[in-house]
C-alpha positions in Angstrom: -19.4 11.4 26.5 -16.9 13.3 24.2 -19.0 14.9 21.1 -16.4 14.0 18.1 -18.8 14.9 15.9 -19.1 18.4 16.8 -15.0 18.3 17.3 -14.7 17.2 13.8 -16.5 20.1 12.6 -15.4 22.8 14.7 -11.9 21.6 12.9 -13.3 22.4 9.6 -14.7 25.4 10.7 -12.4 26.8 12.2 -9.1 25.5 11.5 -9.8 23.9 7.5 -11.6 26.5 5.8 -9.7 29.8 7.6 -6.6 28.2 6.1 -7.4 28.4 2.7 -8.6 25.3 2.2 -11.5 25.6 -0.1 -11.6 22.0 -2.0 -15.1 20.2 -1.4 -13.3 16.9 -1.5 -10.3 17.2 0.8 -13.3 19.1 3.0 -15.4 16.4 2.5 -13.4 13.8 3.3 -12.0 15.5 6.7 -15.3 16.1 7.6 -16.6 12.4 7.3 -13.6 10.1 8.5 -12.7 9.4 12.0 -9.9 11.1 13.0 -10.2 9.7 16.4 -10.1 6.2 15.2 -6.3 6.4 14.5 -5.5 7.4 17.6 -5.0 4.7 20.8 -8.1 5.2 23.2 -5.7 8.1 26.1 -5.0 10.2 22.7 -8.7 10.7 21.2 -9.7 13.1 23.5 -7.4 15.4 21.8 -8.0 14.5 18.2 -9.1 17.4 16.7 -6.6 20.1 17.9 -4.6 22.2 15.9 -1.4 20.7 16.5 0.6 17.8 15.7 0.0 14.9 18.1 3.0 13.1 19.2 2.2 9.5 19.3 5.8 8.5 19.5 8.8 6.4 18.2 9.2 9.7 15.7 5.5 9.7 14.4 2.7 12.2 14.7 -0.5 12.8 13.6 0.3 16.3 11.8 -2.0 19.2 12.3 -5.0 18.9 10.2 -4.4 22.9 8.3 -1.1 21.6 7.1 -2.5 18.1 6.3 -5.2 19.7 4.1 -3.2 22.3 2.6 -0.4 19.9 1.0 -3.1 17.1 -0.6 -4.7 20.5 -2.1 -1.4 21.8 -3.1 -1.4 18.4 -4.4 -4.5 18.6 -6.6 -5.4 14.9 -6.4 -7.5 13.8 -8.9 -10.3 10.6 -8.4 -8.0 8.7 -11.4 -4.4 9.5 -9.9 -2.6 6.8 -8.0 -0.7 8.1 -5.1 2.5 6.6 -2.9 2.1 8.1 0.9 5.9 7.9 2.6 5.7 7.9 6.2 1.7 6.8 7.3 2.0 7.1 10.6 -1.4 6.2 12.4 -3.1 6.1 8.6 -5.3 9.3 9.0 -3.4 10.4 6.0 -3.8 7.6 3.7 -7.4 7.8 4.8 -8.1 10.7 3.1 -6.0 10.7 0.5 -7.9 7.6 -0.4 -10.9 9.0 -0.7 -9.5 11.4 -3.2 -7.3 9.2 -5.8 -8.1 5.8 -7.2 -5.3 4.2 -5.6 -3.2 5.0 -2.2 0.6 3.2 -1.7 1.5 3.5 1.5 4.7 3.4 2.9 5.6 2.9 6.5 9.0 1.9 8.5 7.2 0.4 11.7 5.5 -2.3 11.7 3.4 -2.3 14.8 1.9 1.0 12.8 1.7 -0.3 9.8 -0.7 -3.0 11.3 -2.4 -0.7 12.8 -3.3 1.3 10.0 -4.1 -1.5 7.7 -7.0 -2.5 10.7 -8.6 0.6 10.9 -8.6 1.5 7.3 -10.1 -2.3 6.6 -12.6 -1.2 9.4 -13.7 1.9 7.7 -14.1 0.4 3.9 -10.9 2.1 2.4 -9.2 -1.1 0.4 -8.1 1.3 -2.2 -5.6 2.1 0.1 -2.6 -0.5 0.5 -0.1 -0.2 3.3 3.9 -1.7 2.7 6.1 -2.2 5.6 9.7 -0.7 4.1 12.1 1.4 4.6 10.8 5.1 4.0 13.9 6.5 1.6 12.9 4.1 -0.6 9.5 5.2 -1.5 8.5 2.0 -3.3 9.3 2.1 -7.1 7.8 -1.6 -7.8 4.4 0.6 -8.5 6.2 3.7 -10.0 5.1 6.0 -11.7 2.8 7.9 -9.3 0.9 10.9 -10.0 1.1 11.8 -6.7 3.2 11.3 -4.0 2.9 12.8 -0.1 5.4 13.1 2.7 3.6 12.4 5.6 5.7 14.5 8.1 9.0 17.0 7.5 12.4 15.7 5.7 15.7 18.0 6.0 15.4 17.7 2.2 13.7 15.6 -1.0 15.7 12.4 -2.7 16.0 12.2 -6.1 15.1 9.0 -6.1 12.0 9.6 -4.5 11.3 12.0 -7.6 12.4 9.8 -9.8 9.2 7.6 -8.3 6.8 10.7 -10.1 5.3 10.4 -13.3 4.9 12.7 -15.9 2.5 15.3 -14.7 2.9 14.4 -11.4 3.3 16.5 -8.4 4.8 15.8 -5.4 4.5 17.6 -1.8 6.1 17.8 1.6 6.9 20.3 4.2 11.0 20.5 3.9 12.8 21.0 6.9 15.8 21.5 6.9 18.3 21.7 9.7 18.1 24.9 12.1 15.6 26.4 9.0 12.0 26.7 9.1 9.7 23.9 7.3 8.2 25.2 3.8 5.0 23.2 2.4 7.0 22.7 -0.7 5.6 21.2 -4.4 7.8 19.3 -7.5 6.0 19.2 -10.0 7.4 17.1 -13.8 7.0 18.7 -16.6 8.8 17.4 -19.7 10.7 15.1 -17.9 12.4 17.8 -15.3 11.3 18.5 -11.8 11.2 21.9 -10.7 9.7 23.2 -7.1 7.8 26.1 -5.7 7.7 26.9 -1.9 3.8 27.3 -1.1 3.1 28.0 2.3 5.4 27.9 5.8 4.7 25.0 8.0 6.4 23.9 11.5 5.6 19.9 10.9 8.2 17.2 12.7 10.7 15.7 11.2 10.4 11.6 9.5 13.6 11.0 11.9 14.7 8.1 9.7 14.5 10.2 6.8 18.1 10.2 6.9 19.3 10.6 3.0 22.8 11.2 1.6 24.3 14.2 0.5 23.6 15.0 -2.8 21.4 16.7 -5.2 18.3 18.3 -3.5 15.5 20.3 -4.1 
């Protein structure tokens, strides 16, 4: 029988904390939840490797270093409230709801999103919400956020996602844009204006629906 336990913290060990992870909490929380549990039953097996796991129909469960170096770049904070674009199998709104108050989730597929609500109800997380929509949206109904997450690569961020942050908010996402290398990238608003910093290179796949118009980027 397949020892997750000792997978789950070989990852910490040796793919977490060698990556300059070094918050308790994000380390806490990778170290507790379940990663297999978001995966379909021929996928577990290979839940804890450092690589993006294709599970496809454009989604992935994105290598856990990159996944625990943006929600530190984030610096999520046990009061913030947080909108998670793109959820995938839910592994990420798992954990970021165990850091912030509240998690807004945002997912395109349905059959996923179903998913994800199920096994985050299994493990206890109801501070986390998933909403079936269209990903360029975000969803403003609960905007501001003080945080908000890409949960794979876009070719570039949307002002009107930005527009979704709240003062003091930052924002993260590996940009990716077309024949470039991804950059882990942060927008932070200050006084009203948005301004980024490129943190750390990252290789994660593309949202392929992430499709936004030309226009004013960051």
């Amino acid at each position: 029988m397949f020892d997750f336990a000792a997978a789950r913290l070989n990852m910490i060990e040796s793919q977490v904390r060698p990556n300059k992870v070094t918050d308790p909490r994000i380390i806490a929380a990778m170290s507790e939840l379940p990663r297999e549990k978001f995966l379909p039953a021929s996928l577990r097996g290979v839940a804890y490797v450092d690589e993006d796991i294709d599970l496809g129909r454009g989604r992935f469960l994105i290598e856990p270093m990159v996944e625990a170096r943006l929600l530190q770049t984030a610096r999520v904070k046990p009061t913030d409230v947080a909108m998670l674009i793109g959820v995938g199998p839910g592994y990420g709104a798992a954990v970021l709801a165990k850091l912030a108050s509240t998690v807004i989730a945002v997912e395109s597929d349905a059959q996923l999103a179903a998913q994800a609500t199920t096994t985050l109800a299994q493990l206890g997380l109801d501070n986390a919400v998933i909403v079936t929509g269209p990903l360029a949206e975000g969803y403003p109904r609960q905007a501001p956020y003080d945080v908000i997450v890409f949960g794979a690569a876009v070719e570039r961020i949307a002002p009107n996602i930005v527009e979704q942050l709240g003062e003091g908010g930052r924002l993260v996402a590996v940009v990716k844009p077309p024949r470039r290398p991804g950059n882990a990238t942060l927008v932070a608003r200050r006084g009203g204006i948005a301004s980024s910093l490129v943190v750390f290179d990252a290789g994660t796949p593309l949202l392929p629906e992430f499709k936004l118009e030309p226009g004013f980027v960051f």
